[in-house]
C-alpha positions in Angstrom: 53.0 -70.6 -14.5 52.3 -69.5 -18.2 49.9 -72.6 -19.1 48.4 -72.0 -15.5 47.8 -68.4 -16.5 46.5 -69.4 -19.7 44.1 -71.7 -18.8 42.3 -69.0 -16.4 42.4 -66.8 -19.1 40.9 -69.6 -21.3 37.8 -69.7 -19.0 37.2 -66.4 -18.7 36.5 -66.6 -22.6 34.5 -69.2 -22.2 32.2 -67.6 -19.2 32.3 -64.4 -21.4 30.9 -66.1 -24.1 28.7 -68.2 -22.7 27.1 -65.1 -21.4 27.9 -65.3 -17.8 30.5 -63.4 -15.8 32.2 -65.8 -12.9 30.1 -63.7 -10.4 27.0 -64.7 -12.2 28.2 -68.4 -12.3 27.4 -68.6 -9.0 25.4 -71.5 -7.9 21.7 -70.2 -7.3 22.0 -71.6 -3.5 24.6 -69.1 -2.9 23.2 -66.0 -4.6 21.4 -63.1 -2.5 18.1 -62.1 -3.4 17.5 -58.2 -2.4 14.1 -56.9 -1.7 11.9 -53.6 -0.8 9.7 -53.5 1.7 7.7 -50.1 1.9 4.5 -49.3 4.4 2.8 -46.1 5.5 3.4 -46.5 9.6 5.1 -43.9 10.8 8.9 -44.8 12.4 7.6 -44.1 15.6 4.7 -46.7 15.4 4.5 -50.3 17.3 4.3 -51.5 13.6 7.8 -50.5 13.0 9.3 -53.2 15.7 6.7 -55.9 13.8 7.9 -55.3 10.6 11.8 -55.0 11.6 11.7 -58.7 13.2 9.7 -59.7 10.1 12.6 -58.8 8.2 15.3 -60.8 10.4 13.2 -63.5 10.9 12.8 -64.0 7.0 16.8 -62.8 6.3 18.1 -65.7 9.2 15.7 -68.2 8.4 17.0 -68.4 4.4 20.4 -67.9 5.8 21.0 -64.8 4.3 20.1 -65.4 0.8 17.5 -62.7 1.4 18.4 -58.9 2.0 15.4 -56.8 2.8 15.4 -53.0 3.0 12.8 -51.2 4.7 11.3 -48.3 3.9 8.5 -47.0 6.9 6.7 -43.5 7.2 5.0 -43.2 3.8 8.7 -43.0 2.0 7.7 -45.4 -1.1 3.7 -45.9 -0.8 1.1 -44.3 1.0 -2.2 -47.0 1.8 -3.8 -44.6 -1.2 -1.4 -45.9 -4.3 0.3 -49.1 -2.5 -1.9 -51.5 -5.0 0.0 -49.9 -8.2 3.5 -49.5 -6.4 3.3 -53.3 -5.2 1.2 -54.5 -8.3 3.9 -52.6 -10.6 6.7 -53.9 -8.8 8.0 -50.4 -8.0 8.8 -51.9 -4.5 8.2 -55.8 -4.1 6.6 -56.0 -1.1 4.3 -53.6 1.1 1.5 -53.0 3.0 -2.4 -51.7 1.9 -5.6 -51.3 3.4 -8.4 -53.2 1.0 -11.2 -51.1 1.8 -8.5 -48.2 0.2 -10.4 -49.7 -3.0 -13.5 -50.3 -3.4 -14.6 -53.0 -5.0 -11.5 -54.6 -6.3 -10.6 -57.0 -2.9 -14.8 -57.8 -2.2 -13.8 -60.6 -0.1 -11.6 -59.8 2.5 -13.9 -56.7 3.3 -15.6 -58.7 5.2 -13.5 -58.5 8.1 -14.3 -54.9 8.2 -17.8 -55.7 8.7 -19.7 -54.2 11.9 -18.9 -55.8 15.7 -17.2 -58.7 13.8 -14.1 -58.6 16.3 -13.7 -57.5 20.1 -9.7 -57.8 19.7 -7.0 -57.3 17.5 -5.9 -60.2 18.3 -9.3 -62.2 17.6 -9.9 -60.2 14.4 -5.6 -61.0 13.2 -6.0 -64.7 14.0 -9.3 -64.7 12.2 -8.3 -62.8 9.4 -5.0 -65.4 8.9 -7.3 -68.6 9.4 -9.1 -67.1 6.4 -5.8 -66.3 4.2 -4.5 -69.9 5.0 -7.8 -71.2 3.7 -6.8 -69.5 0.1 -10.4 -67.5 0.0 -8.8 -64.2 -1.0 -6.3 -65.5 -3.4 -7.7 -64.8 -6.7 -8.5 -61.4 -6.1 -5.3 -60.6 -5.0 -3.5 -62.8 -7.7 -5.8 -60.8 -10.1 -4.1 -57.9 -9.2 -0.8 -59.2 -9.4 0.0 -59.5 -5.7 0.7 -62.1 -3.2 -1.2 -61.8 -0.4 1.1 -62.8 2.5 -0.6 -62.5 6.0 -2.6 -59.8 7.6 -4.1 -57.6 11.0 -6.7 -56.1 11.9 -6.4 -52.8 14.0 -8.3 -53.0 17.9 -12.0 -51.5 17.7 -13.3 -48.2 16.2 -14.6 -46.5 19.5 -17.0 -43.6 19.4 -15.4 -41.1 21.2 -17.1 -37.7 21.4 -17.2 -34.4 23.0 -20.1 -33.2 24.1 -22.5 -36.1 24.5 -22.6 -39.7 25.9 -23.6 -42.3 23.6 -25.2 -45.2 25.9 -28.7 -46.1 23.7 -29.2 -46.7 20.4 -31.2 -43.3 20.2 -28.6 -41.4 21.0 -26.6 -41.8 17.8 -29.6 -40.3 16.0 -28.8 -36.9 14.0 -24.7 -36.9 15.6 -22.1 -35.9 12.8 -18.9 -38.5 13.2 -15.9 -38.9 11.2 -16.3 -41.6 8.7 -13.7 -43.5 6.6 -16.4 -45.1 4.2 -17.1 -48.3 4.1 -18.9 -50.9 6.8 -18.0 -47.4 9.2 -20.2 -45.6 7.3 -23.1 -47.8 6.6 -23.1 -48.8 10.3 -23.3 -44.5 11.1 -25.7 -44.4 8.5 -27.6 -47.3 10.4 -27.7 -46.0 13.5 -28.9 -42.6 12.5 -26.3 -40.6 12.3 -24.5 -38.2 9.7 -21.1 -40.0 7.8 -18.7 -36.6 7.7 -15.3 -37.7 5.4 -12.8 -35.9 7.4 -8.9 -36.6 6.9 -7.0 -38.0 9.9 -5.4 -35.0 11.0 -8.3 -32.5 11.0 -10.3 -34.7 13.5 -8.9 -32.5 16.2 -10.0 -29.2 15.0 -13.1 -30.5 13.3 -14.3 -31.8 16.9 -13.0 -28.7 18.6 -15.1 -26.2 16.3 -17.8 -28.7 16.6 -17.9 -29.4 12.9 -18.3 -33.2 13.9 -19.8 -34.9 17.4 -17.4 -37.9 17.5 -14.9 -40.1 15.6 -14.8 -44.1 16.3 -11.3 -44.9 16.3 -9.1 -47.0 18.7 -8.0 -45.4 22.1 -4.2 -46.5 21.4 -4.7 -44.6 18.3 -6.8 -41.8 19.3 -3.4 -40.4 20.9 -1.6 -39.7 17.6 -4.4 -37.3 17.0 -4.5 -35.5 20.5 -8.1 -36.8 20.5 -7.3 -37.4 24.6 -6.8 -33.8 24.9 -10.4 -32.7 23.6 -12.7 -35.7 24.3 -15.1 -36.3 27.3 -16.7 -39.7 26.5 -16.2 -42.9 24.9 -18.7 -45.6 24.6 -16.7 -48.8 24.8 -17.6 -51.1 21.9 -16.1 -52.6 19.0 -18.1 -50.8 16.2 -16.1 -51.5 12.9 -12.0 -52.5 12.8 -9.9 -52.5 9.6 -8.2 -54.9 7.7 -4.8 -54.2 6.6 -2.5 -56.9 4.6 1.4 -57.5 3.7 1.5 -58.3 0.3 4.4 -58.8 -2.6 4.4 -58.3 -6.3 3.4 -62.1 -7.4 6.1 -61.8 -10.4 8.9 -61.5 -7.6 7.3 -64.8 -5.6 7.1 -66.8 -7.7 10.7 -65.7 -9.2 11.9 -67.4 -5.7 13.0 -70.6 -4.9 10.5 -73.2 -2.8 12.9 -73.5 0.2 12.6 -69.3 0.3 8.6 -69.0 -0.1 8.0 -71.2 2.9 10.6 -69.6 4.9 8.4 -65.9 4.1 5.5 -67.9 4.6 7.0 -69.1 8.5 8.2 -65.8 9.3 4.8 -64.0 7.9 2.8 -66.5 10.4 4.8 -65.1 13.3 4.9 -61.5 12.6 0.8 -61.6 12.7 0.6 -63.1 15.8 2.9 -60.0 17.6 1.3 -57.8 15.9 -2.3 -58.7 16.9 -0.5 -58.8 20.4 1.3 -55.3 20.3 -1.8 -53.5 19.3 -4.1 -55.2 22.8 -1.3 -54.1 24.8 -1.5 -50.6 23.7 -5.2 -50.3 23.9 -5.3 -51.6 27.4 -2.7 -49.0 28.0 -4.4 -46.4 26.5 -7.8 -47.4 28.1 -6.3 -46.8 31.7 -4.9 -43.7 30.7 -8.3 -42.5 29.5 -9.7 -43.2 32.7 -7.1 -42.1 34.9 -7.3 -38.5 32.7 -11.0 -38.5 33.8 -12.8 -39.4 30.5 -16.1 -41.1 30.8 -15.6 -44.7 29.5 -19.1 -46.2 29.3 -19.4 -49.5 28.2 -23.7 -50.4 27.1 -25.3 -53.5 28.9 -25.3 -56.8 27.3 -29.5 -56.3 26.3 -28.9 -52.6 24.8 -26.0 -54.4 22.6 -28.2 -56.8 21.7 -30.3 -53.8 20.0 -26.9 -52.6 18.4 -25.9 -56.0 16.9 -29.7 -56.3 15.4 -30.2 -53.7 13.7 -27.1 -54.0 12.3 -27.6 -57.3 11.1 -29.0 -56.4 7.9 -25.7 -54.9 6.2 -23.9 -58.4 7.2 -27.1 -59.8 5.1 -26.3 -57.1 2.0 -22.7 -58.3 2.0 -23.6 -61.7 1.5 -26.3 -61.4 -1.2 -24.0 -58.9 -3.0 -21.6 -60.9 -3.0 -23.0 -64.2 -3.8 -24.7 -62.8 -6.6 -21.4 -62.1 -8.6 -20.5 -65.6 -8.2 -18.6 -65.5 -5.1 -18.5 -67.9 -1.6 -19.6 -65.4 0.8 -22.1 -67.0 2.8 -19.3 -69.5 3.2 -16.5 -67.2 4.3 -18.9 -65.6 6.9 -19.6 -68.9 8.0 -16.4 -69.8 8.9 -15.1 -66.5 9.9 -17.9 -66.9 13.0 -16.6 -70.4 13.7 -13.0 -68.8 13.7 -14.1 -65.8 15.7 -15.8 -67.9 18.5 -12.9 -70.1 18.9 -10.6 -66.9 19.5 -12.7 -64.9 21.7 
């Protein structure tokens, strides 16, 4: 029993000095690799169900060598300082609008461009075709991110108050909410006046008459009360927004192959129901709209025609702005079209 003793004791020494504990002398197959995931939804949002079976689908799938702990509702990152928390590695992996800052992720803006998508769905499969193809890697590798998969939220509506918008004249002099952005230059476009107004003063801002409309989807539109105030919506799909998963690139490639393909399976899946939850909330809200009474007016095919042309020329600015700093945007556009006809 004394030389059995002594030999244990002999190889703790030798682990101790070697550097290692016997914990750490694990072999790397059977370690487990803990991670933060942090996002702005709110608990209550359909995003929270998306990102919970993300998180199970990529902890079964590596067979527990991953442990994932979410953190929803703005806790660790808000879409305003989610590049430096991700990019910093202050929480490895996160979600972050694009279009949150300007000029750093030119690319992928271009699925915020105007009447690019009628769907979530269309504009989240698009969006995914395009990340698979590897176009917006080095501008999110620049930043020290991997970009994992993406979405795109259903339509920016007009909705408004006072007035129905059903010609391209009518827009002419009416103050909406903007965000920035494609949102803005297509206001701008069509004649009317760009107010930045925060998310939750849309309601009182409409009520006092401060602004005539926000565009923002119906499913949406509810978190703000906007059902409670608003008389018309013109039924279109004006702008969207692009929002994207990403992790701190340090931390991916810290992981083993077998583990980035499993995130990289899981990620593939979670897009799909998102794209999916999101439709099935807007046709929900849509028949609630109606049934409450609101005027949902959707412009004939030749008056959208109008729409789409004269907003044509801000497609063209992103392209030449973009291809003048060396960049394939007349490319990506191309593409994105084909993709976006195939998934209409």
């Amino acid at each position: 029993m004394r030389r059995l003793d002594s030999w244990i004791i002999a190889l703790m020494v030798v682990l101790l000095v070697g550097g290692l504990s016997p914990k750490e002398a694990l072999p790397q197959s059977q370690k487990v690799i803990k991670l933060k995931l942090a996002t702005h939804w709110p608990i209550p949002h359909l995003m929270t169900s998306v990102m919970e079976s993300w998180i199970q689908d990529m902890e079964t799938s590596t067979g527990g060598r991953l442990k994932i702990t979410y953190y929803g509702g703005m806790q660790l990152l808000t879409l305003w300082d989610a590049l430096g928390k991700i990019s910093d590695g202050i929480v490895e992996m996160g979600n972050m609008g694009p279009s949150f800052y300007p000029g750093q992720f030119p690319l992928i803006t271009v699925n915020n461009l105007p009447m690019a998508y009628s769907s979530a769905t269309q504009g989240t499969k698009v969006l995914n075709e395009l990340i698979g193809l590897g176009h917006f890697n080095s501008e999110f590798e620049a930043k020290n991110l991997k970009l994992l998969w993406g979405l795109t939220a259903p339509p920016y509506v007009p909705i408004l108050v006072k007035k129905q918008i059903q010609t391209l004249e009518d827009w002419k002099g009416l103050r909406f909410r903007s965000i920035g952005g494609a949102q803005k230059m297509a206001l701008e476009t069509f004649g009317a006046v760009p107010v930045a107004v925060s998310g939750g003063d849309v309601f009182t801002t409409l009520q006092r008459g401060t602004i005539d409309g926000a565009t923002i989807p119906l499913s949406a539109a509810k978190a703000f009360k906007l059902n409670e105030i608003a008389k018309h919506v013109t039924n279109i799909n004006l702008v969207t927004a692009a929002i994207v998963l990403t992790m701190n690139l340090d931390t991916w490639n810290s992981l083993p192959k077998e583990i980035q393909s499993a995130i990289i399976k899981a990620s593939a899946d979670a897009a799909q129901k998102s794209g999916s939850l999101y439709d099935q909330e807007e046709v929900k809200a849509l028949a609630a709209w109606k049934k409450a009474g609101i005027n949902i007016y959707t412009p004939p095919k030749e008056e959208m025609i109008r729409w789409e042309k004269a907003l044509s020329p801000i497609w063209d600015n992103w392209i030449s702005k973009n291809e003048a700093r060396g960049l394939p945007a007349k490319k990506i556009v191309k593409q994105m079209k084909k993709f976006a006809k195939e998934y209409k």
